[in-house]
C-alpha positions as CSV (number, residue, x, y, z in Angstrom):
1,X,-60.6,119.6,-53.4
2,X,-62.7,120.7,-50.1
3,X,-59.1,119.4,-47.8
4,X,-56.7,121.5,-49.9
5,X,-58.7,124.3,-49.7
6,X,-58.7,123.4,-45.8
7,X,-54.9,122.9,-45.6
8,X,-54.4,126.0,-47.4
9,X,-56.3,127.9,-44.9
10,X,-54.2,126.1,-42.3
11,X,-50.7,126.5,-43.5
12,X,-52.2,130.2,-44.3
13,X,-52.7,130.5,-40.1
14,X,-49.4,129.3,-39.6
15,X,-47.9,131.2,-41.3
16,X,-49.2,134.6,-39.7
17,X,-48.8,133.3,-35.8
18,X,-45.1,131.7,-37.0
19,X,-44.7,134.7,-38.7
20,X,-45.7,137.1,-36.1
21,X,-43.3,134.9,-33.6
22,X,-40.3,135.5,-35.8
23,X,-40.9,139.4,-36.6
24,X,-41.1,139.5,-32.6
25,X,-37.7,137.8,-32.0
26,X,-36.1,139.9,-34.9
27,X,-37.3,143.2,-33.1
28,X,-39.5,145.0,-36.5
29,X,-42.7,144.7,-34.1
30,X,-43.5,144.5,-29.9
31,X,-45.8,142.6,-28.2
32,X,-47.9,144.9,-27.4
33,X,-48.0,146.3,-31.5
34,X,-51.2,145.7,-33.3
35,X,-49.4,144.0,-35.6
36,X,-48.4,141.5,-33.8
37,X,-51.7,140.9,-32.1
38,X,-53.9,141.0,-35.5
39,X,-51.3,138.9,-37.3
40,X,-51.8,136.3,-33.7
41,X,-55.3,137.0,-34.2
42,X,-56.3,136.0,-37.9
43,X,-53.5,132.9,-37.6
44,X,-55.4,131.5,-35.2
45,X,-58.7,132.1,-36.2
46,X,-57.3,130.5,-40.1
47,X,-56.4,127.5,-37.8
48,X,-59.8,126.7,-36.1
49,X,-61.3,127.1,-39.3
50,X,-59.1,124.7,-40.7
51,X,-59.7,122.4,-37.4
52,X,-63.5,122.1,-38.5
53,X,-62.2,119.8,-41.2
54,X,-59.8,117.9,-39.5
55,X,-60.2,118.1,-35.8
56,X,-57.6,117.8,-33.1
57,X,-58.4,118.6,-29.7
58,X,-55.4,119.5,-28.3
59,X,-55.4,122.1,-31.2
60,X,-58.7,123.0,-31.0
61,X,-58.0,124.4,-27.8
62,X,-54.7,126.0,-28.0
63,X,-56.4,128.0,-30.7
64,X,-59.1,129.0,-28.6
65,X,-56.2,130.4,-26.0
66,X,-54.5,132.2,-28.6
67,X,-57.9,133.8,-29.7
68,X,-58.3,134.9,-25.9
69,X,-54.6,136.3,-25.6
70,X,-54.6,137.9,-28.8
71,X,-58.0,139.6,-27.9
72,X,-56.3,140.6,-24.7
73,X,-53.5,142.4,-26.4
74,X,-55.8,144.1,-29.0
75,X,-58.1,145.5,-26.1
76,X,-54.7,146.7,-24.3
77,X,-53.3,148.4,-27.0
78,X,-56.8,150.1,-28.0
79,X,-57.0,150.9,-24.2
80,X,-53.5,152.6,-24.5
81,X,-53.9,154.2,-27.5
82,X,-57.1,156.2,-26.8
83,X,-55.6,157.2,-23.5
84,X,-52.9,158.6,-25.2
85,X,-54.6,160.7,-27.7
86,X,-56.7,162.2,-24.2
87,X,-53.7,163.2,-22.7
């Protein structure tokens, strides 16, 4: 019972970053969108979780990446956005 709930939370992960990936390609959101970046965000943090069950290294890390470029993009957009409503 404890690995479905694991592999749900996985496929759940995959679905967001996947999903973010394809709303990107069919133009309804930008990289630079929070959208994009929270949807990036929460996939990958779904897929460490489910890592802790069923670790992969090479996964492991790429998630870790993601976390970092997603966190990147989130801190950009904040940045623009609050220099925006100063001007």
């Amino acid at each position: 019972m404890i690995a479905l709930l694991f592999d749900i939370i996985g496929m759940t992960g995959t679905f967001l970053v996947v999903g973010s990936f394809f709303l990107l390609q069919l133009g309804k959101t930008t990289p630079t969108s929070l959208t994009y970046n929270m949807m990036n965000l929460t996939g990958a943090i779904l897929l460490l979780i489910s890592l802790c069950y069923n670790f992969n290294l090479a996964s492991f890390v790429i998630e870790i990446f993601w976390i970092a470029a997603s966190l990147i993009g989130l801190y950009k957009y904040i940045k623009n956005r609050s220099a925006l409503a100063t001007s």
